[in-house]
N, C-alpha and C positions, 0 to 999 in steps of 0.2 A: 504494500500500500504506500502510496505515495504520503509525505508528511513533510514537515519543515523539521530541518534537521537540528531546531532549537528545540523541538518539542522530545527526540529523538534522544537529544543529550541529555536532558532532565529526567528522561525517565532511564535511562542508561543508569545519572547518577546517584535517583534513588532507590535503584537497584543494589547498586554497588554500596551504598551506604550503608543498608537496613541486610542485604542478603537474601530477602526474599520480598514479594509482591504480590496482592491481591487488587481483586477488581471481582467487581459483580458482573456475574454474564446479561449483560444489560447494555448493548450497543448503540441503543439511543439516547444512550447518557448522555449529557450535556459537559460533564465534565467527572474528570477522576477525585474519588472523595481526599487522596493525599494532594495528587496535583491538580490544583484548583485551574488551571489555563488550561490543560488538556484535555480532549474528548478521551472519552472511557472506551469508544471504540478503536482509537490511534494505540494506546496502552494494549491492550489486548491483543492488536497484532502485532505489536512491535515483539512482545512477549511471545509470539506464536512465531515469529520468525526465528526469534532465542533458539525457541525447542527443538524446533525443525535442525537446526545446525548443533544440536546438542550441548547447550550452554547451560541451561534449567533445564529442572524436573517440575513436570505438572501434574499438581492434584485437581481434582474438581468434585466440589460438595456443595450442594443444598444452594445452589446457582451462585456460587462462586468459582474463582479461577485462584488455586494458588501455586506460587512457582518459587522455586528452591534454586540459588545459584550454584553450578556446580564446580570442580574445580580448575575446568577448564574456559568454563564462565569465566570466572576472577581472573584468568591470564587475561582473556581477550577483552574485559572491559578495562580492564587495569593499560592495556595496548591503547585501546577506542581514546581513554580518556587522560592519556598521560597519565599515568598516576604511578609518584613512585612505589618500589616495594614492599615499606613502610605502612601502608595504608592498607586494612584490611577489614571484611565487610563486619558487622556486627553478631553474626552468627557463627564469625570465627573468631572471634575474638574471646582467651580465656575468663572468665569470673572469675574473681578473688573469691579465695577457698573462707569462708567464717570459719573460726571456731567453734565448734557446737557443743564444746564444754560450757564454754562461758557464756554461754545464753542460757543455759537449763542453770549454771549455779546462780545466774544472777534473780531467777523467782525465786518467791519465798518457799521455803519449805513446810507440808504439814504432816503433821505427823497422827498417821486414822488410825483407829482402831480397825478390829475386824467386822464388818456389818456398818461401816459407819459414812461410807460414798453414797454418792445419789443414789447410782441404783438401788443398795438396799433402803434408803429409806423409801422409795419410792415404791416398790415392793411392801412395804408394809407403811398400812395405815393405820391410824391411834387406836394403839390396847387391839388390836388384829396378828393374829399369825401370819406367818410368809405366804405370801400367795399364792407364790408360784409350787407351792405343795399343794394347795390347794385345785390347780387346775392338772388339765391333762383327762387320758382316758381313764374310767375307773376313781375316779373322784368324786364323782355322785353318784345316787344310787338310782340304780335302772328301772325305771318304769315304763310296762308299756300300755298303754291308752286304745283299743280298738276302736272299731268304726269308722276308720280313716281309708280312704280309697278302695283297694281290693277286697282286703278285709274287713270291709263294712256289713254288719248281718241283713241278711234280710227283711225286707221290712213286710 
């Protein structure tokens, strides 16, 4: 599809920025919800030309398009848009590891008894036994009531 190759570069470089790309399969969009100047149908194929050359991976769910850059992506747009080696999209980019010690010491500590969490008290209501002894099969006692459908006597 033909495009101006200003529109062409901005969705190149919020490709490159974020890693990946969505668009709603909705080609009489009037514009793309990240990029506000572009049509949503310009976005889509420029995406669709990506894949065809094997650059992204495409998912499609629940009338969306989403596309995954891949590693051969990142050369060529990293080529497309100068961009030194430096620069790398956001889904490759490590996280800093937390400590997940010091988040659990830093709440307070309680210290329960046995029976003394939600669920048991929840389980039992005031001056009532456990409940859940109480239910199940064989917890009440079986009565059977005739007259009911087949075996309704004759009248």
């Amino acid at each position: 599809m033909l495009m101006p190759k200003a529109n062409r570069v901005a969705i190149y470089e919020l490709l490159f920025k974020e890693g990946v790309m969505v668009a709603e399969r909705n080609t009489k969009a009037p514009k793309h919800p990240e990029l506000e100047t572009i049509p949503n149908l310009q976005v889509i194929k420029a995406m669709t030309s990506l894949k065809s050359q094997g650059y992204v991976k495409e998912q499609f769910a629940w009338r969306h398009f989403y596309w995954y850059l891949t590693n051969e992506g990142i050369t060529y747009l990293r080529e497309f848009l100068h961009l030194p080696d430096e620069i790398v999209p956001a889904t490759v980019k490590r996280q800093p590891l937390r400590d997940a010690r010091s988040t659990r010491a830093s709440a307070p500590k309680r210290d329960m008894k046995e029976g003394e969490g939600d669920r048991a008290a929840y389980r039992r209501a005031a001056g009532e036994t456990d409940k859940a002894a109480d239910a199940g099969p064989g917890a009440a006692p079986m009565e059977f009531r005739g007259g009911y459908g087949r075996g309704k006597p004759a009248q």
